[in-house]
TIVO-2410 file (N, C-alpha, C; in nm, 3 decimals):
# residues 185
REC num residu      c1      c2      c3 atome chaine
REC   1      X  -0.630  13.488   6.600     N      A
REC   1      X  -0.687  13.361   6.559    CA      A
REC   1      X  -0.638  13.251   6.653     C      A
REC   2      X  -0.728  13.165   6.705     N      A
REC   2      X  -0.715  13.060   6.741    CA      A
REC   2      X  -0.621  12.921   6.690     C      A
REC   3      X  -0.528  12.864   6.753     N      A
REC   3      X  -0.505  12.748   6.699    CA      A
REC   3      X  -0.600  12.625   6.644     C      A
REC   4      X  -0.598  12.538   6.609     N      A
REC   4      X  -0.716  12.449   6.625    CA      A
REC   4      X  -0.726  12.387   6.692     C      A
REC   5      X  -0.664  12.320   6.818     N      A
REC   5      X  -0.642  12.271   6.897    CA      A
REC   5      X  -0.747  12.345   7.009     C      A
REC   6      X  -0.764  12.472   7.007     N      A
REC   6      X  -0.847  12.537   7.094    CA      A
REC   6      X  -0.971  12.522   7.111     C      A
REC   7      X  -1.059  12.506   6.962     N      A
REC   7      X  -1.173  12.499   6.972    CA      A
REC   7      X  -1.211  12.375   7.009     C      A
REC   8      X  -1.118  12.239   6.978     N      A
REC   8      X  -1.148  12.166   7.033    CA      A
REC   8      X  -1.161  12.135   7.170     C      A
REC   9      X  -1.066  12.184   7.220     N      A
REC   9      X  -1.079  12.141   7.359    CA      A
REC   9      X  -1.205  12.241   7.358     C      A
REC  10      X  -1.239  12.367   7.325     N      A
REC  10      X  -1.349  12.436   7.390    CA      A
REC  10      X  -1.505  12.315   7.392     C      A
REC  11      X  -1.492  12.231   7.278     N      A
REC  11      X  -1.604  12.153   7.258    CA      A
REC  11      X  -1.599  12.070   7.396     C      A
REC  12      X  -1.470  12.010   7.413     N      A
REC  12      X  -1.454  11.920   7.506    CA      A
REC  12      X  -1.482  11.961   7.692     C      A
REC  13      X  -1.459  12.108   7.656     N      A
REC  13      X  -1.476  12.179   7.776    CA      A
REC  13      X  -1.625  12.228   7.840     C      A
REC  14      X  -1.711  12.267   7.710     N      A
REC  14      X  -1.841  12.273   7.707    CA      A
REC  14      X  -1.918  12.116   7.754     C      A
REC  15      X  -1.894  12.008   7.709     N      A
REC  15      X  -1.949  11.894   7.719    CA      A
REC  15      X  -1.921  11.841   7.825     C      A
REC  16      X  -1.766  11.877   7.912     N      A
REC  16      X  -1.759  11.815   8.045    CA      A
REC  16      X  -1.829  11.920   8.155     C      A
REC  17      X  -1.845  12.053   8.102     N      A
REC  17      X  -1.955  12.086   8.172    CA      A
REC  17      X  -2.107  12.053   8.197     C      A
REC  18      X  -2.149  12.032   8.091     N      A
REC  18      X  -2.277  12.006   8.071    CA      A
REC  18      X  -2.324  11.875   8.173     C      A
REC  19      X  -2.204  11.795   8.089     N      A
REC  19      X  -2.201  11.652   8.223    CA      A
REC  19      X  -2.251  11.709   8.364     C      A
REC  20      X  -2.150  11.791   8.384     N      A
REC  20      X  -2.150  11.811   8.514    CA      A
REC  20      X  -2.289  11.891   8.631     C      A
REC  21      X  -2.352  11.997   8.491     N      A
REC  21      X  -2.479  12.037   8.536    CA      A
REC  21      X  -2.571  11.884   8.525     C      A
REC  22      X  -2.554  11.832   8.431     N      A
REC  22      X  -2.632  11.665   8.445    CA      A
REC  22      X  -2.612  11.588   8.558     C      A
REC  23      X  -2.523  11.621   8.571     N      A
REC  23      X  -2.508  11.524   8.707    CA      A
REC  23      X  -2.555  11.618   8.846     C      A
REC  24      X  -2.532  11.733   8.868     N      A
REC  24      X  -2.550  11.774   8.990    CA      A
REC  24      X  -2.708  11.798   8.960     C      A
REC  25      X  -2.804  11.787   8.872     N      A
REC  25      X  -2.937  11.756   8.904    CA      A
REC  25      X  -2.974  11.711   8.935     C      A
REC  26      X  -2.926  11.522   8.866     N      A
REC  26      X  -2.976  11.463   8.930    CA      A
REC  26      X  -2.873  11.357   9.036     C      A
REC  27      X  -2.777  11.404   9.106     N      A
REC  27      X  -2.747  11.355   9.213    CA      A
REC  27      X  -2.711  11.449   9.364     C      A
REC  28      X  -2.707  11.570   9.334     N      A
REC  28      X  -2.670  11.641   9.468    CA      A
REC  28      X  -2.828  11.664   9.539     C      A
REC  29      X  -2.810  11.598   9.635     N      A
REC  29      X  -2.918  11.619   9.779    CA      A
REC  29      X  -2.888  11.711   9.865     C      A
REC  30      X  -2.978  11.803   9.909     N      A
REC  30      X  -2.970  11.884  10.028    CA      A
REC  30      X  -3.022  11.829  10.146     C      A
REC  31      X  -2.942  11.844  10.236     N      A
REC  31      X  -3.038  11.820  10.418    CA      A
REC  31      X  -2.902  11.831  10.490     C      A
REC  32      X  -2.897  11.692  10.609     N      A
REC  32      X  -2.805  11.702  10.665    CA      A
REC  32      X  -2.786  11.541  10.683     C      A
REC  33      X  -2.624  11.545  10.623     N      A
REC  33      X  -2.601  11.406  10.628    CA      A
REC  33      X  -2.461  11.374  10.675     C      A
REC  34      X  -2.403  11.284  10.697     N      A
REC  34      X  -2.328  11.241  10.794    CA      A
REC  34      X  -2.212  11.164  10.657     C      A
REC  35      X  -2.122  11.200  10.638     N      A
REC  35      X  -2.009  11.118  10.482    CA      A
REC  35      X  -1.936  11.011  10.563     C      A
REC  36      X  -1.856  10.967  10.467     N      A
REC  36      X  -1.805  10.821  10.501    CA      A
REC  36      X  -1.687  10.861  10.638     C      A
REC  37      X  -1.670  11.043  10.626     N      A
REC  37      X  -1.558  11.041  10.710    CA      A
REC  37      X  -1.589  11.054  10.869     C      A
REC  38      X  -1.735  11.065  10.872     N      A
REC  38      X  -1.804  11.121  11.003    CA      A
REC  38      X  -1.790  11.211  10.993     C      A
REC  39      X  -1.810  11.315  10.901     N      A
REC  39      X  -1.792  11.432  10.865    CA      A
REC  39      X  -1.949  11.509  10.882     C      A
REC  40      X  -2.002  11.565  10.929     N      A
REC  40      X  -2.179  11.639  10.873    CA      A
REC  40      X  -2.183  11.734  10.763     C      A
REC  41      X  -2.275  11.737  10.702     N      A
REC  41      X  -2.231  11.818  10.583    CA      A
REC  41      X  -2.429  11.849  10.506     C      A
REC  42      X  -2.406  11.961  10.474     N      A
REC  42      X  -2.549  12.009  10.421    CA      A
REC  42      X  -2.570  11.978  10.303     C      A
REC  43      X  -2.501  11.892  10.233     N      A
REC  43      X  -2.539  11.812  10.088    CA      A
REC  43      X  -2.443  11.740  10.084     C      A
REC  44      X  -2.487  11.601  10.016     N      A
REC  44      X  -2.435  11.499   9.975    CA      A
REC  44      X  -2.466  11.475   9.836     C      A
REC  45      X  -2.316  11.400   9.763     N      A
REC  45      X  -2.349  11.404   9.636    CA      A
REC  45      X  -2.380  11.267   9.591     C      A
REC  46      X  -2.465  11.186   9.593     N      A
REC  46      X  -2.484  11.073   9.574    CA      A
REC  46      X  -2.521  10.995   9.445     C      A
REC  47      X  -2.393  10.937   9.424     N      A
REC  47      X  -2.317  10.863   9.315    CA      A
REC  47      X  -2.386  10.767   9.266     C      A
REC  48      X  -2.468  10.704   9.316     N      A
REC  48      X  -2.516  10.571   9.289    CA      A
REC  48      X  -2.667  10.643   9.203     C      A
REC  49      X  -2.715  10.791   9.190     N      A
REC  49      X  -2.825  10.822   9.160    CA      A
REC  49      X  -2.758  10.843   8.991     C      A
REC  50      X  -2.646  10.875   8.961     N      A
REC  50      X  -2.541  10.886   8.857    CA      A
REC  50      X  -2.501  10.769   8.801     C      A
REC  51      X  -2.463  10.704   8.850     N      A
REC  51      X  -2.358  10.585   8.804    CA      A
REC  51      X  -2.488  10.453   8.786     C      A
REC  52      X  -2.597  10.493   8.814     N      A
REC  52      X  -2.750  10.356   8.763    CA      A
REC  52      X  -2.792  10.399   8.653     C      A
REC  53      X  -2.765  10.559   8.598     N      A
REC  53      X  -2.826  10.568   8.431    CA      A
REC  53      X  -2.693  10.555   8.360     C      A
REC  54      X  -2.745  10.450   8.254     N      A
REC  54      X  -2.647  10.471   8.171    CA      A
REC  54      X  -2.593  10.588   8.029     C      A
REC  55      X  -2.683  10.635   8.031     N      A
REC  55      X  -2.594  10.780   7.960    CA      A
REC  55      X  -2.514  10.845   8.103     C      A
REC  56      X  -2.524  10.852   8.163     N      A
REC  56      X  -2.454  10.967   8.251    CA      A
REC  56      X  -2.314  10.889   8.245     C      A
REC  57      X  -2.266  10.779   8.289     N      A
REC  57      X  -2.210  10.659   8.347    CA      A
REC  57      X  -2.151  10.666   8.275     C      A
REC  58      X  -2.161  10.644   8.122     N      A
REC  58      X  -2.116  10.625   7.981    CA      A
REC  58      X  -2.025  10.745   8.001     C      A
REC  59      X  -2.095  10.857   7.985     N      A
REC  59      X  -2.010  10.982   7.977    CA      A
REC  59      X  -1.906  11.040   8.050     C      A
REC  60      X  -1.930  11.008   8.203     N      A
REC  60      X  -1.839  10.987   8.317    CA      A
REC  60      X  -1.715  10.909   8.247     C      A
REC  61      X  -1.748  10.786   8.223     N      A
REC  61      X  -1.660  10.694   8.156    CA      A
REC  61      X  -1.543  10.787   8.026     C      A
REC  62      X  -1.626  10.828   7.961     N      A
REC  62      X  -1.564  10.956   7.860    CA      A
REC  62      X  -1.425  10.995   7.937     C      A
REC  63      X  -1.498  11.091   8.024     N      A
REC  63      X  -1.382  11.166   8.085    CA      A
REC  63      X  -1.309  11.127   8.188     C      A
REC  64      X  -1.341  10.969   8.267     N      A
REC  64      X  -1.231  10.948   8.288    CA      A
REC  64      X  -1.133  10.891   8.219     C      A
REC  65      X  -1.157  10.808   8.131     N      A
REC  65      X  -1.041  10.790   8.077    CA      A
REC  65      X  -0.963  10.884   7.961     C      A
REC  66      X  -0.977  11.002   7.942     N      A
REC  66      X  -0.870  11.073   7.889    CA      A
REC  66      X  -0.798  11.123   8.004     C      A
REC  67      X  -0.817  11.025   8.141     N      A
REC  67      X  -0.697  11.110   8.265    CA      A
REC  67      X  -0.656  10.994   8.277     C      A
REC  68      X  -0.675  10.861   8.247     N      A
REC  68      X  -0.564  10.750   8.296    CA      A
REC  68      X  -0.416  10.769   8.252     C      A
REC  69      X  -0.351  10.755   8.330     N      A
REC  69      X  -0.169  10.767   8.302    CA      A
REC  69      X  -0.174  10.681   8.217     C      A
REC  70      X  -0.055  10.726   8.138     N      A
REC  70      X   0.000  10.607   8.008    CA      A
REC  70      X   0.066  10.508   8.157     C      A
REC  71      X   0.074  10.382   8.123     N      A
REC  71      X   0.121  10.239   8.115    CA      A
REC  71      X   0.037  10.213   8.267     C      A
REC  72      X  -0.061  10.243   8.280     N      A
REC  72      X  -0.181  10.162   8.358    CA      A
REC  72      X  -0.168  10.047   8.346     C      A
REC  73      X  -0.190   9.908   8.411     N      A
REC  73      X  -0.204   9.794   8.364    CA      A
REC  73      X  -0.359   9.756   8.399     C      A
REC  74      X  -0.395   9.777   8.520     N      A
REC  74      X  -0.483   9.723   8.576    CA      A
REC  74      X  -0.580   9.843   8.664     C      A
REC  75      X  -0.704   9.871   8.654     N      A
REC  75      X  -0.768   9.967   8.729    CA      A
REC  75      X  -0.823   9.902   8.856     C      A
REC  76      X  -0.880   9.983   8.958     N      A
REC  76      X  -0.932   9.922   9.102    CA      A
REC  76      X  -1.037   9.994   9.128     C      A
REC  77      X  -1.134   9.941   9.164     N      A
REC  77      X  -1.246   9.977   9.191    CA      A
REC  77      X  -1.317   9.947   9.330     C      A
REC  78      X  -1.302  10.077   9.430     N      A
REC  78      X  -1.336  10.023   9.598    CA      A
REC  78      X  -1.458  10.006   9.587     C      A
REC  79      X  -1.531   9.872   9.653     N      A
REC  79      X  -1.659   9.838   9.675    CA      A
REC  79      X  -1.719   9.959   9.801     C      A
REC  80      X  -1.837  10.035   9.759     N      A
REC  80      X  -1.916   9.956   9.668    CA      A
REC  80      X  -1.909  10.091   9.488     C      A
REC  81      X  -1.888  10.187   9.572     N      A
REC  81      X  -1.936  10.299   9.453    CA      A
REC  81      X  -1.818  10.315   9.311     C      A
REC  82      X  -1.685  10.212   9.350     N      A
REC  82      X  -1.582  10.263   9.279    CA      A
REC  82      X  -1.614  10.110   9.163     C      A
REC  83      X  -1.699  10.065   9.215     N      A
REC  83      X  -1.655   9.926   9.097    CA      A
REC  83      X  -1.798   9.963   8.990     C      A
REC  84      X  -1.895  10.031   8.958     N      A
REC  84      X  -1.957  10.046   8.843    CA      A
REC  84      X  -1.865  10.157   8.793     C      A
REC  85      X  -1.802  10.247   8.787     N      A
REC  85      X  -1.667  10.322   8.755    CA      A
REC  85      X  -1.594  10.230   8.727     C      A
REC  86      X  -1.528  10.191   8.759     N      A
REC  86      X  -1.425  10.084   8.708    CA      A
REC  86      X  -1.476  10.007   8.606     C      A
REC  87      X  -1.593   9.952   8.614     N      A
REC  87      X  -1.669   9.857   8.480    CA      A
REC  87      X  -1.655   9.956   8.378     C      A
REC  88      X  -1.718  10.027   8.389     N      A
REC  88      X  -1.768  10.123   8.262    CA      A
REC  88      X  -1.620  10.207   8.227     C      A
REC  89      X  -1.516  10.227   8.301     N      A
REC  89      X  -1.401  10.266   8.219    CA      A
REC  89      X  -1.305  10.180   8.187     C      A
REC  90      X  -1.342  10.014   8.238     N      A
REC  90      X  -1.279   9.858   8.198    CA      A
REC  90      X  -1.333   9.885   8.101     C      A
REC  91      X  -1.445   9.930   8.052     N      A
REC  91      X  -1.489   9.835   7.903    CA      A
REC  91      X  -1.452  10.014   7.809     C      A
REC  92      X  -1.463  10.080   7.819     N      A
REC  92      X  -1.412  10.186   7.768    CA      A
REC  92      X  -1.249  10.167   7.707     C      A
REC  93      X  -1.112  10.157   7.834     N      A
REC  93      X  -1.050  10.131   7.809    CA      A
REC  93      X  -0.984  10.019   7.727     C      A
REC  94      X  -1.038   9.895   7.738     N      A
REC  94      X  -0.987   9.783   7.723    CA      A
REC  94      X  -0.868   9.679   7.872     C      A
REC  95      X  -0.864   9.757   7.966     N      A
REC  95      X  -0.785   9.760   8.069    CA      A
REC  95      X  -0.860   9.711   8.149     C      A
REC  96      X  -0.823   9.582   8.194     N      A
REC  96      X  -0.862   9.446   8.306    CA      A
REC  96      X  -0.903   9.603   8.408     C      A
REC  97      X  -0.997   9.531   8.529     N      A
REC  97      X  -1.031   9.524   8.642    CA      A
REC  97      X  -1.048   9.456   8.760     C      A
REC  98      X  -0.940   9.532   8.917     N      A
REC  98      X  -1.035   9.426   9.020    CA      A
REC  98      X  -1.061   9.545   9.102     C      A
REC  99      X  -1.161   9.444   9.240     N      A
REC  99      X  -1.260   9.509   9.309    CA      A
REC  99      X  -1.177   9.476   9.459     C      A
REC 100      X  -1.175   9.635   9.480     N      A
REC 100      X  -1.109   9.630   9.633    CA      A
REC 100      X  -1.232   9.646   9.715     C      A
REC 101      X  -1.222   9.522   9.804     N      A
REC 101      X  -1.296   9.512   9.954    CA      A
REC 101      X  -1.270   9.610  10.016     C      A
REC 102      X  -1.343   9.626  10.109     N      A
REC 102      X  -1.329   9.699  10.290    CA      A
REC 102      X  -1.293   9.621  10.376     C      A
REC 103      X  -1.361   9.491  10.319     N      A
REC 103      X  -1.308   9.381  10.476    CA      A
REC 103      X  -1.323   9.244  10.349     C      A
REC 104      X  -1.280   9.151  10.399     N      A
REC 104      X  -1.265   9.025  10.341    CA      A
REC 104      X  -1.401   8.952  10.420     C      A
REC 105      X  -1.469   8.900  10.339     N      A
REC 105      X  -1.617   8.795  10.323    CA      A
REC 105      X  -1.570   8.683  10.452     C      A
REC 106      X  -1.637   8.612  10.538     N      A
REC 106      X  -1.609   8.510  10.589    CA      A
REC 106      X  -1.607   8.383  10.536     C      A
REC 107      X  -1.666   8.419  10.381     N      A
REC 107      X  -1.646   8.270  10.307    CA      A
REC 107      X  -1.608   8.294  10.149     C      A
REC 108      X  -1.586   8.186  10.081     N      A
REC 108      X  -1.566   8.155   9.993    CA      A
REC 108      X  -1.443   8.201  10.008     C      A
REC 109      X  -1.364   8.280   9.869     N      A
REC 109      X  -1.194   8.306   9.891    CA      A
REC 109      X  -1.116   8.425  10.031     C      A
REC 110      X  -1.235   8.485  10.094     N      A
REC 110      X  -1.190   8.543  10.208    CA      A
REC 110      X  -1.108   8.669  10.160     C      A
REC 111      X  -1.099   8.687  10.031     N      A
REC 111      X  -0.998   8.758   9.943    CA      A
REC 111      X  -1.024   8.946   9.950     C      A
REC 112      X  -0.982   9.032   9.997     N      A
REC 112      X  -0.982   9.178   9.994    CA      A
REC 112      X  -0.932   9.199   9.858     C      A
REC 113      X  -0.892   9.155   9.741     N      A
REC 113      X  -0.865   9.184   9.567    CA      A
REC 113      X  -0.927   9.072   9.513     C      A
REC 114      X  -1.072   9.117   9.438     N      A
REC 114      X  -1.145   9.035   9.348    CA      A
REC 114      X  -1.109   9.036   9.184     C      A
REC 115      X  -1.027   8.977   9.150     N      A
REC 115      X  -1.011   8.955   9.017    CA      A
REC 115      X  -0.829   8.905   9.023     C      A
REC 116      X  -0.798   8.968   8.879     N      A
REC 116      X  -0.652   8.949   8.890    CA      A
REC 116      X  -0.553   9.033   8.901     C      A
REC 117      X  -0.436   9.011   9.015     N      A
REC 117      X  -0.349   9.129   9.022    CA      A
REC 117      X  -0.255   9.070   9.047     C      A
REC 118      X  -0.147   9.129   8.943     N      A
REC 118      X  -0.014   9.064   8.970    CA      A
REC 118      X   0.092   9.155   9.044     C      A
REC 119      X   0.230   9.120   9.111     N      A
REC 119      X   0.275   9.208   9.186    CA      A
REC 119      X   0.370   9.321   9.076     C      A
REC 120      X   0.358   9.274   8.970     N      A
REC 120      X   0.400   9.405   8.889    CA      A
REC 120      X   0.338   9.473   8.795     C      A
REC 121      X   0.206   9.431   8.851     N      A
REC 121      X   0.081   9.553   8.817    CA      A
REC 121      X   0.077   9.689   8.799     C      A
REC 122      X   0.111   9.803   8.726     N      A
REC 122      X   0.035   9.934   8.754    CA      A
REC 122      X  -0.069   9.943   8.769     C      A
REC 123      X  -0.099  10.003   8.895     N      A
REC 123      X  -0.268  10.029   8.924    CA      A
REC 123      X  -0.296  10.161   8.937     C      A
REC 124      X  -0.436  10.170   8.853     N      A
REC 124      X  -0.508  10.342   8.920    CA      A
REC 124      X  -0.638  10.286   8.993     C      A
REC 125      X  -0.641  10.325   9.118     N      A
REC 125      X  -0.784  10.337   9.169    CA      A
REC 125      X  -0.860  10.435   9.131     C      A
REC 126      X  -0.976  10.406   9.087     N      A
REC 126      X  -1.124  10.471   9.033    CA      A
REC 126      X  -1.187  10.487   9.170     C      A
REC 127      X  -1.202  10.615   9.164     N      A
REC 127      X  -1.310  10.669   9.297    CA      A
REC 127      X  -1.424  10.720   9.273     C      A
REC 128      X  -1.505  10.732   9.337     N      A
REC 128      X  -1.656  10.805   9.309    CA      A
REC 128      X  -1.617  10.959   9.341     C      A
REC 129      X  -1.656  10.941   9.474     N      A
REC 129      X  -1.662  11.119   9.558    CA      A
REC 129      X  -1.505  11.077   9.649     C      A
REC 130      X  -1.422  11.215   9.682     N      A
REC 130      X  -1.354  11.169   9.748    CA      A
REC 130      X  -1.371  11.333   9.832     C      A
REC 131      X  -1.344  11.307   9.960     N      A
REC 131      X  -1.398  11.411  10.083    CA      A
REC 131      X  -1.222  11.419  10.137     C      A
REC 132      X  -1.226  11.322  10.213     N      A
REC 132      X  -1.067  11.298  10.314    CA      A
REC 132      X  -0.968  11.261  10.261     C      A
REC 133      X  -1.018  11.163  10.193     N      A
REC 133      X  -0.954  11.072  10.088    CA      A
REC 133      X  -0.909  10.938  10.172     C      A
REC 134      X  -0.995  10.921  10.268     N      A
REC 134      X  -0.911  10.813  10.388    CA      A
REC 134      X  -0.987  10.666  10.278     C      A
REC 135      X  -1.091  10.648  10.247     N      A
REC 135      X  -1.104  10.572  10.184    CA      A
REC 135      X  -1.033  10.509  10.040     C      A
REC 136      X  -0.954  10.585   9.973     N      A
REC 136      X  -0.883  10.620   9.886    CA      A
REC 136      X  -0.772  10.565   9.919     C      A
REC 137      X  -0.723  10.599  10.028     N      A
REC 137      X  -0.567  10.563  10.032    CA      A
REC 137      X  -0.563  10.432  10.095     C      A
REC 138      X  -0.691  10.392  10.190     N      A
REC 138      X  -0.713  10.224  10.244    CA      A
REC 138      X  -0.676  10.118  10.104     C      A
REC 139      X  -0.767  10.193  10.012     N      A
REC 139      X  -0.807  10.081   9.893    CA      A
REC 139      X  -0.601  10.095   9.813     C      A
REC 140      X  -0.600  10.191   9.824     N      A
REC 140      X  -0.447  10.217   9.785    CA      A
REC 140      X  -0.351  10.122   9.857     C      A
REC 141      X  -0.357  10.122   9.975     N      A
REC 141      X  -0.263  10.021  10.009    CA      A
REC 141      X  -0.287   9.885  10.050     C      A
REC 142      X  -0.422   9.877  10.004     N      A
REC 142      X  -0.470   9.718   9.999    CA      A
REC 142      X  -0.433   9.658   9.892     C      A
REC 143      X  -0.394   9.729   9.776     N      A
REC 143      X  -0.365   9.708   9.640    CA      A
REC 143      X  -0.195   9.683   9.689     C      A
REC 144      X  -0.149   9.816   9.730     N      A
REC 144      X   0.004   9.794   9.762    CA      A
REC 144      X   0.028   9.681   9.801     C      A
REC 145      X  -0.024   9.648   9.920     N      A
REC 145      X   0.033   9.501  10.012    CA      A
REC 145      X   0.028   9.423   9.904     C      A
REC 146      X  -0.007   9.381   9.801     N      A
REC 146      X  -0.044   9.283   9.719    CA      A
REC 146      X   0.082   9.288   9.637     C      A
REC 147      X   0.165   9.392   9.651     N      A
REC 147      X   0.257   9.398   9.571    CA      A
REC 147      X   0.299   9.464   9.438     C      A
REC 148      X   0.136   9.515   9.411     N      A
REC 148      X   0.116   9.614   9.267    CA      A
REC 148      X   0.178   9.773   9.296     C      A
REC 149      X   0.198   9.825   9.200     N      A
REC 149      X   0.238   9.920   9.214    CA      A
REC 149      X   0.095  10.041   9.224     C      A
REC 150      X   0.114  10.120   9.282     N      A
REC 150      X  -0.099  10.225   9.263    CA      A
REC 150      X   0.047  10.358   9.239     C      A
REC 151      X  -0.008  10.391   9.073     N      A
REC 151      X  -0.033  10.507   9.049    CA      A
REC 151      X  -0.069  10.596   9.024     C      A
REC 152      X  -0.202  10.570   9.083     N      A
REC 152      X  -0.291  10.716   9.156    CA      A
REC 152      X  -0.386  10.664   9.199     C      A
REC 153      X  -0.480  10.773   9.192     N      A
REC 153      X  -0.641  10.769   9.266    CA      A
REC 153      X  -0.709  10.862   9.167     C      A
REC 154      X  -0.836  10.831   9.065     N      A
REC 154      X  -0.848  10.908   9.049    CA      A
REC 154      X  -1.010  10.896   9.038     C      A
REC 155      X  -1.060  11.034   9.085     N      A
REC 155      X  -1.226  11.024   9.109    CA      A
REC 155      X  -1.288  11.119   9.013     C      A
REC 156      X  -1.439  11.076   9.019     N      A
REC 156      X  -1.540  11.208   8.970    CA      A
REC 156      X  -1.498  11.309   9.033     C      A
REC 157      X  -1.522  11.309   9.140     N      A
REC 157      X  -1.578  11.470   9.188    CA      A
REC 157      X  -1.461  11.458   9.353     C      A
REC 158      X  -1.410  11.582   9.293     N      A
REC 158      X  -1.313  11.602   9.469    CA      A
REC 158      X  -1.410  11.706   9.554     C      A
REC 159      X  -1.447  11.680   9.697     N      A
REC 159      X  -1.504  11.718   9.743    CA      A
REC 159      X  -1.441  11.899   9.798     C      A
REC 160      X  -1.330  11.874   9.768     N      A
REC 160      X  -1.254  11.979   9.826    CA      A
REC 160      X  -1.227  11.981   9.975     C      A
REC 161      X  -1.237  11.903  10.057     N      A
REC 161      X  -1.213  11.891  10.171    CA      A
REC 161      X  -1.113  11.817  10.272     C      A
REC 162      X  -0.963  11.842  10.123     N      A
REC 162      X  -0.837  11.766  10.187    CA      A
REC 162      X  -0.802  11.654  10.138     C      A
REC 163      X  -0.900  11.603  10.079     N      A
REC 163      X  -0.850  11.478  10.037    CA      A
REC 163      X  -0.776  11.437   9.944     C      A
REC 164      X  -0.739  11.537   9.836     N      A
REC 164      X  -0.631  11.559   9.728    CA      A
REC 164      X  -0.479  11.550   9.790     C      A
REC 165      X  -0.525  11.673   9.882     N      A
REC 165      X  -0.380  11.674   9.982    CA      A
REC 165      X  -0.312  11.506  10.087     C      A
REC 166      X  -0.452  11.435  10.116     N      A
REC 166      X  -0.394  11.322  10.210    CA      A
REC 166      X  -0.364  11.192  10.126     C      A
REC 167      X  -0.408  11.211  10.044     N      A
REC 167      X  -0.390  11.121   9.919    CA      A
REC 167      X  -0.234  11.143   9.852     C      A
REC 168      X  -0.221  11.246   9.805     N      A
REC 168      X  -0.077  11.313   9.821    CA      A
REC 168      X  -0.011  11.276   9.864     C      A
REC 169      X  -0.022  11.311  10.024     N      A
REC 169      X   0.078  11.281  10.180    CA      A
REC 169      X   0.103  11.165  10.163     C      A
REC 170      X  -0.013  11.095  10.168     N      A
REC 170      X  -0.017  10.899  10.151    CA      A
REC 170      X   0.085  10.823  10.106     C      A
REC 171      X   0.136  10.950   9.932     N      A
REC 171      X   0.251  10.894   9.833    CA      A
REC 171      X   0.139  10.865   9.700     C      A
REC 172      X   0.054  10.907   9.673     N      A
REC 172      X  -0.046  10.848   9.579    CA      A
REC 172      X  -0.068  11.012   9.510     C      A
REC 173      X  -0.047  10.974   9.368     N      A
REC 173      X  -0.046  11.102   9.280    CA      A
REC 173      X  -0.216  11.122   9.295     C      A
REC 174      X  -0.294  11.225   9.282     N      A
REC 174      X  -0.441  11.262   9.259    CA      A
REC 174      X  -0.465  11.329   9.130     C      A
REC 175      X  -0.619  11.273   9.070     N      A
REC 175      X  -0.693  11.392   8.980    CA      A
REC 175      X  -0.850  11.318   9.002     C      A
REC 176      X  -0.915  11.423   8.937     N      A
REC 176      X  -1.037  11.432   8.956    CA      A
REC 176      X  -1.127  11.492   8.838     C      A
REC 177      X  -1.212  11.413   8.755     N      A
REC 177      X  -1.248  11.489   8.663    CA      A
REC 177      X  -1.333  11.643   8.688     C      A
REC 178      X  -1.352  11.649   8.805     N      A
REC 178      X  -1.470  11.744   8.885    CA      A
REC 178      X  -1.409  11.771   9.015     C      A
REC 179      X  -1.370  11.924   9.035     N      A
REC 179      X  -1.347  11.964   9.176    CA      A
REC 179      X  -1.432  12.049   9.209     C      A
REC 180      X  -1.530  12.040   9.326     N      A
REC 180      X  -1.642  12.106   9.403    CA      A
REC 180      X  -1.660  12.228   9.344     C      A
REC 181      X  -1.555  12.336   9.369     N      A
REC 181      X  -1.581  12.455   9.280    CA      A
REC 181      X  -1.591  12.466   9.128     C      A
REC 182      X  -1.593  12.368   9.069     N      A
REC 182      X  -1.654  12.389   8.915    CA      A
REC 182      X  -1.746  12.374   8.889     C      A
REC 183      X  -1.851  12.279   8.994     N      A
REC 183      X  -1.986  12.266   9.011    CA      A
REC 183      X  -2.078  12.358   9.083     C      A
REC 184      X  -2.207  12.350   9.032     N      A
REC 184      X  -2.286  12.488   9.092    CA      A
REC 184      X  -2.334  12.348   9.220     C      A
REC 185      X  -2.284  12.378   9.365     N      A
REC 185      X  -2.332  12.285   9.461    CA      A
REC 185      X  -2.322  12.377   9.571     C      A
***
């Protein structure tokens, strides 16, 4: 006999699958495309076809936040694909959000951290797809310089292609609700 604890998670385990066939319908593309790392690659999983319906988004939201570390203060969201993730697990959680730049605007506050961050912040960065993880660990220590503390990175879907590991190396703990091989891609 089963504990009860089992079947639950089995529910929980069934449903983050299902997500996951939901999502690789309607976001994995085949051809040949070029990733953020200059990488070529015969499918891309494109996030933004996911993260514009809101049931999917919602549900994403689900499962990331039963992986946020206890005493989070503040989540980060890299522009452009990490900040509707970040919204939707801000309002899930109850846990403020800001939006990490790539480059700072030539006007208005010129600012690479949009919102509020204090220097004794815990931060998790929210990722979409992560491949290298070089984007990951930029937004990581754009947060650092600021003085917050980043404890972790954590994305949908790990591409499986190192980026757990450089994220790691970086000093930045990793998870991922979705690693490549659990998906039919």
């Amino acid at each position: 006999m089963r504990p009860a604890g089992d079947s639950a998670n089995d529910v929980g385990e069934a449903a983050k699958a299902e997500l996951g066939r939901r999502i690789v319908d309607v976001a994995l593309l085949r051809g040949e495309f070029v990733l953020s790392s200059g990488e070529k690659s015969g499918f891309y999983f494109d996030k933004y076809l996911f993260e514009t319906r809101p049931e999917l988004l919602s549900r994403v939201a689900d499962f990331l936040a039963e992986r946020v570390p206890e005493g989070v203060d503040v989540l980060a969201g890299p522009e452009l694909g990490g900040v509707a993730l970040a919204t939707a697990l801000s309002l899930r959680t109850g846990l403020p959000f800001v939006i990490v730049r790539k480059r700072s605007k030539g006007y208005g506050t010129g600012r690479l951290i949009e919102g509020r961050l204090a220097p004794a912040d815990r931060v998790l960065i929210v990722e979409d797809v992560v491949s290298t993880g070089a984007e990951s660990i930029r937004s990581a220590r754009t947060v650092a310089e600021c003085g917050a503390t980043v404890v972790g990175v954590l994305a949908v879907l790990d591409r499986e292609q190192g980026g757990a590991r450089n994220v790691a190396d970086a000093g930045f703990a990793f998870d991922a609700v979705y690693r490549r091989g659990e998906l039919a891609m």
